[in-house]
C-alpha positions in Angstrom: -92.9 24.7 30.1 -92.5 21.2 29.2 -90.5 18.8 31.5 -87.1 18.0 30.3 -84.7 15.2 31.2 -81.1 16.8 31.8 -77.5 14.8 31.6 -74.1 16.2 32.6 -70.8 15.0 33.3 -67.9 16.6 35.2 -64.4 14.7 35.4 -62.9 16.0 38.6 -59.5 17.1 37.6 -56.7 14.4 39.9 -60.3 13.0 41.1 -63.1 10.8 39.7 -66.1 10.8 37.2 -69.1 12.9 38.1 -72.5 12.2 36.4 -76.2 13.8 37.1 -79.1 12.9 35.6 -82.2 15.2 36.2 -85.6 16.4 35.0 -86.3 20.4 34.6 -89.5 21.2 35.5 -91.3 24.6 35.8 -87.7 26.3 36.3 -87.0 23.7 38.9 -84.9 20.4 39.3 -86.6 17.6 40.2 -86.1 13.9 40.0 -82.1 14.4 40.4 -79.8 11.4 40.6 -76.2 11.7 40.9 -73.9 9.0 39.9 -70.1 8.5 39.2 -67.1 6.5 40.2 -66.2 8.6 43.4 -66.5 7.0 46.7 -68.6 8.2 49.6 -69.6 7.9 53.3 -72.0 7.1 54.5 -74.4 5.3 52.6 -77.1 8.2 52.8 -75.5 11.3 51.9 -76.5 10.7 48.9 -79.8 9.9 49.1 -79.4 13.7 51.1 -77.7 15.3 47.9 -80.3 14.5 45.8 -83.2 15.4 47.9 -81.0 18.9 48.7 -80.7 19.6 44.7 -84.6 18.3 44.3 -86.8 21.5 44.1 -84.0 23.9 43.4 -84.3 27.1 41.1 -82.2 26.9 37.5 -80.9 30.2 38.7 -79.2 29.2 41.3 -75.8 29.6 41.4 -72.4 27.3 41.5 -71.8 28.9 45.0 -76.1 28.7 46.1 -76.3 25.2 45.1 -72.6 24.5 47.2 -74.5 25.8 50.2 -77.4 24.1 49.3 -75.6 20.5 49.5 -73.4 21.4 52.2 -76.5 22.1 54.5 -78.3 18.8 53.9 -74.9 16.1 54.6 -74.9 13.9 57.6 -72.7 14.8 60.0 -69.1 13.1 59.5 -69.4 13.1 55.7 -66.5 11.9 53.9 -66.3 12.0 49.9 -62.9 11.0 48.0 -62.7 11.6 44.2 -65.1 14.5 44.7 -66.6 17.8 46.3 -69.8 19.3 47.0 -68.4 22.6 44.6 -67.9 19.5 41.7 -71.6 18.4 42.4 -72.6 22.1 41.8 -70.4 22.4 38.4 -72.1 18.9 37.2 -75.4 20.2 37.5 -75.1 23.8 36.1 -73.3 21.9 32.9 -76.3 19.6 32.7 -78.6 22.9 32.9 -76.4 24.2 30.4 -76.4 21.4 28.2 -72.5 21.0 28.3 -71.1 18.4 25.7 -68.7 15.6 26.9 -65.6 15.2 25.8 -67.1 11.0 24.2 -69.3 14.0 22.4 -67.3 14.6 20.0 -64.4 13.3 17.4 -61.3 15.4 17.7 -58.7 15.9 14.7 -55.1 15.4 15.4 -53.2 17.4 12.9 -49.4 17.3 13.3 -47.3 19.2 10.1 -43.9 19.9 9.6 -42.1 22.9 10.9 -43.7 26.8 10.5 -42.9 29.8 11.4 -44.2 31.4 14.8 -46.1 33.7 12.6 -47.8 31.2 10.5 -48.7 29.3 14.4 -50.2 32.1 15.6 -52.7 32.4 12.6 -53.5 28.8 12.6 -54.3 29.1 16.0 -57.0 31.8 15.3 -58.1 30.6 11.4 -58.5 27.2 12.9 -60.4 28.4 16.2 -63.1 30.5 13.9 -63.5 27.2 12.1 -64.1 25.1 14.7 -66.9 27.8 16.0 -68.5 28.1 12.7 -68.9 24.7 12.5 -66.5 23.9 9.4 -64.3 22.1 11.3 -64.4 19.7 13.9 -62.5 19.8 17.4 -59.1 19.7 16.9 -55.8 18.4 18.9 -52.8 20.6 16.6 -49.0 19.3 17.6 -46.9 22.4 16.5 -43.0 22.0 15.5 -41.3 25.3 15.2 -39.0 26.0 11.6 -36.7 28.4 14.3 -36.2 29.8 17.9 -38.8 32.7 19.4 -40.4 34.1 21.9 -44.1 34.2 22.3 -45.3 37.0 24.3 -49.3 37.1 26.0 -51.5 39.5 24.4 -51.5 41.9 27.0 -47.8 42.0 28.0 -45.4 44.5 27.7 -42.8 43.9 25.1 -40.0 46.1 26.2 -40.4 44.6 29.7 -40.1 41.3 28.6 -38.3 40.7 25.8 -34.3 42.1 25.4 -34.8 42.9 21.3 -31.2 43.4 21.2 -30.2 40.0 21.9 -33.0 38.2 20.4 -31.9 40.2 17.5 -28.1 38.8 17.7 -29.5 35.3 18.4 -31.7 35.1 15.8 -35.0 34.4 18.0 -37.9 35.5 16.5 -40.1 37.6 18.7 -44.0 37.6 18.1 -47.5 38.6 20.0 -50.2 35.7 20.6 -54.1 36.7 21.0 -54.2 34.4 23.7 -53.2 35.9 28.0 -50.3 34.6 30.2 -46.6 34.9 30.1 -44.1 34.9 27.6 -42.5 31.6 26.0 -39.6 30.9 24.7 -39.5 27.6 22.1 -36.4 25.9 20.3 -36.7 23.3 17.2 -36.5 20.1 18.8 -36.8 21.1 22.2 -40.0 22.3 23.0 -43.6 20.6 22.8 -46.4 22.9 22.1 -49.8 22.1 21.3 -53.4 23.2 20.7 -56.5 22.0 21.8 -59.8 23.9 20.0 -63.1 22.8 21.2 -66.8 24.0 21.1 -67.4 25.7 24.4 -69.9 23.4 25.0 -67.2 21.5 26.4 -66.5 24.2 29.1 -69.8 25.3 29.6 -71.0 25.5 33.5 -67.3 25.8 34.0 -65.9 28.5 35.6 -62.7 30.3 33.8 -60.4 28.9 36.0 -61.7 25.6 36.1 -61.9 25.4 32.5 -58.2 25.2 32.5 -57.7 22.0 34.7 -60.6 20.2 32.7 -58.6 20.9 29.1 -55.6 19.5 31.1 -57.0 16.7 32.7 -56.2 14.3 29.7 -51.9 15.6 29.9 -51.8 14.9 33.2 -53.3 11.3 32.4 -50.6 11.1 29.5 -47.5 11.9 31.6 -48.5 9.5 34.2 -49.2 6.9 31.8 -45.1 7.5 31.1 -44.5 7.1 35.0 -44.4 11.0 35.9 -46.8 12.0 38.8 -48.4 15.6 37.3 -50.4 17.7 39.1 -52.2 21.3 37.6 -51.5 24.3 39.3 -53.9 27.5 39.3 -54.2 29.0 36.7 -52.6 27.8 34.2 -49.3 25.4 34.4 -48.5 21.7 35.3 -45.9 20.5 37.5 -44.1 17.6 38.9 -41.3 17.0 41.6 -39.0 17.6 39.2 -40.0 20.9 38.4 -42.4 22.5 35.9 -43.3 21.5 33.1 -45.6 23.3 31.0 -47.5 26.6 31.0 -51.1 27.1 29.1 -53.0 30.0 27.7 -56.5 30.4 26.5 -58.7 32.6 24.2 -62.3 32.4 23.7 -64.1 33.6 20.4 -67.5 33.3 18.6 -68.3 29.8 20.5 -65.0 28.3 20.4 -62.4 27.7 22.7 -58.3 27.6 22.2 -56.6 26.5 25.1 -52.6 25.7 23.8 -49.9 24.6 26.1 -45.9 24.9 25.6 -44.2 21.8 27.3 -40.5 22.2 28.2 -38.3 18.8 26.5 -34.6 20.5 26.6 -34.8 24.1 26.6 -31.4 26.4 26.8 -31.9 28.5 29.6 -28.6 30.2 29.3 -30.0 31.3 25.8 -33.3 32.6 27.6 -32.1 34.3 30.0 -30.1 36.2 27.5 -33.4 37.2 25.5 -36.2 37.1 28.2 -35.7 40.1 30.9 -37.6 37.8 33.7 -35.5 34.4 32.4 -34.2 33.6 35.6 -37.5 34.3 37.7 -38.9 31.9 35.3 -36.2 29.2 36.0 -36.7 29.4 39.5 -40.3 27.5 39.1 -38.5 24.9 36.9 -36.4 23.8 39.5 -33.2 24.9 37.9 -30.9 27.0 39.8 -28.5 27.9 37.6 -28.9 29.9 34.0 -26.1 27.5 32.6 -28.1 24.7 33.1 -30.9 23.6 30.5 -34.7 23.0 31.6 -34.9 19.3 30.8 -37.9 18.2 33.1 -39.5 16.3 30.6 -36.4 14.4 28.7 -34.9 13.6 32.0 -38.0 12.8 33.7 -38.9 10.0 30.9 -35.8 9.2 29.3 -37.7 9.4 26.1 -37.3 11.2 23.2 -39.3 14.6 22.1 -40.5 12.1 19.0 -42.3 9.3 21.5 -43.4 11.3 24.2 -45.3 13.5 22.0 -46.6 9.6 20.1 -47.4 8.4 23.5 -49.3 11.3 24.1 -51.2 11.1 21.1 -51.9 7.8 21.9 -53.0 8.1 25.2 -56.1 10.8 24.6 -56.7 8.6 21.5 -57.4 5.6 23.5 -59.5 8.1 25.6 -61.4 10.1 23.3 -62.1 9.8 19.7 -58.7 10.9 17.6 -58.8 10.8 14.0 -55.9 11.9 12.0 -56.4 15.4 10.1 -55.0 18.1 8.7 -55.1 22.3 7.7 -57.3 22.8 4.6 -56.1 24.7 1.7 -58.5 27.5 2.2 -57.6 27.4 6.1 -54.1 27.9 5.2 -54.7 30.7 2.8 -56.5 32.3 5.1 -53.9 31.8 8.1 -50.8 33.1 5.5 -52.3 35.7 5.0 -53.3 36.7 8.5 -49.4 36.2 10.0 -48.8 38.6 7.1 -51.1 41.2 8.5 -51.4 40.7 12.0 -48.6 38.8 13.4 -45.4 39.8 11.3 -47.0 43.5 11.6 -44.9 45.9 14.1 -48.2 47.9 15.6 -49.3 44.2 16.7 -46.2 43.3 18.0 -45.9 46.7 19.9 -49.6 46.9 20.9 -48.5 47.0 24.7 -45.0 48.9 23.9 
């Protein structure tokens, strides 16, 4: 086996820039150098990092190499911005040849209104495309033509959703591919998005960790508009003043589809009405009352749904790559007919009865 020269990055979610540059030779690591914006004491820990990961197997594990490191720092260690668990994730993503996020150029598609149907199947047309390699990363803003709940592929409908009432309210009611818990959106009120990357991006990531790296950038965005975020296992954001947005994720053929619903000015009396766990789901948005609407990010910013989603554009743009894009006639074709089929179908909806 031919030596190679290795390169990962790893941006510790709420902490600091983590780099490793290595060589892989005979199914070992040798000449590693770690490197990054973090700060750490003293001096020689790590000089004794990169000794520790010098010689190790390639099949070592997140966990073996953590032990690895953790045996080899001086006494009194201190690291800020980092972990020795982050120094393991670097190096399996530069064995496993993860891409970085200055990789790639993302497409920022934002269209008028659709139906929840027709956002569904853009979510999966566009996430094959992206994995075939027809279309490039892409950072979709959605803006919803009507009220709905969007229920997690594997949740029970009858259990969640009140049909009767969504019926009488006219909220649509439909079945995403993707996990999690159940949303409920308004026109005008709610900011989703989705984010479809190569998993190159996540690779050497665990599941769970995958999530806070494909958030990192939001919770850069809302402090850039003065609100302190912070990601919470598995899969939400939150501030003092409550939560503020819930993600989900599916994985197919190489690609990645992470979307996240943010709460602008939601009518909670009007979800409680349709969703049978409304007010469980208010108690985590630090509302306490159903009459009350879930407002953290309107009242947090004193902005409007118009420039926070602008500034939040603007902030991964001046991060990352962001080029201006939209759904392609064939992608659309394809996605029309697949909320036909799939996502207006009743078996679909009723898969988990």
């Amino acid at each position: 086996m031919v030596a190679e020269s290795r390169h990962g990055e790893y941006k510790v979610p709420g902490g600091k820039l983590l780099v490793v540059d290595l060589v892989l030779d005979k199914d070992r690591l040798s000449s590693v150098r770690l490197s990054g914006d973090f700060f750490l004491e003293p001096d020689e820990a790590l000089d004794a990092i990169d000794q520790a990961l010098t010689g190790a197997s390639v099949s070592l594990s997140a966990g073996e190499l953590t032990e690895r490191i953790q045996r080899a720092l001086p006494e009194g260690t201190t690291m800020v911005g980092i972990s020795v668990p982050a120094i393991a994730t670097v190096v399996r993503r530069a064995l496993a040849r993860a891409s970085s996020w200055t990789d790639h150029t993302f497409g920022l598609i934002h269209r008028a209104a659709e139906s929840p149907a027709l956002h569904m199947a853009l979510d999966e047309v566009l996430t094959h495309e992206v994995a075939a390699g027809r279309r490039g990363p892409t950072l979709r803003v959605w803006e919803w033509d009507r009220p709905a709940i969007i229920i997690g592929s594997f949740q029970s409908l009858s259990n969640e959703v009140d049909m009767g009432a969504a019926h009488e309210l006219g909220v649509d009611v439909v079945r995403r591919i993707s996990g999690g818990g159940a949303m409920f959106v308004e026109p005008g009120n709610t900011i989703t998005w989705s984010l479809i990357v190569p998993e190159t991006l996540v690779e050497g990531l665990s599941f769970v960790e995958s999530y806070a790296f494909l958030d990192e950038w939001v919770i850069q965005a809302l402090g850039d508009m003065g609100i302190r975020a912070w990601y919470v296992p598995i899969n939400d954001i939150t501030s003092e003043g409550g939560k503020i947005a819930g993600a989900a994720q599916k994985r197919l053929n190489g690609a990645v589809l992470h979307h996240v619903t943010m709460a602008y000015d939601i009518d909670a009396e009007r979800m409680t009405q349709v969703l049978r766990i409304g007010r469980e789901k208010l108690s985590d948005k630090g509302t306490a009352s159903a009459g009350k609407r879930v407002d953290p990010l309107r009242r947090q910013t004193g902005l409007s749904r118009e420039a926070i989603i602008e500034r939040m554009a603007a902030s991964f743009g001046a991060r990352f790559t962001l080029t201006p894009d939209d759904v392609r006639s064939d992608e659309m074709v394809a996605a029309q007919a697949l909320a036909e089929s799939r996502f207006q179908d009743a078996a679909w909806l009723h898969r988990v009865p």
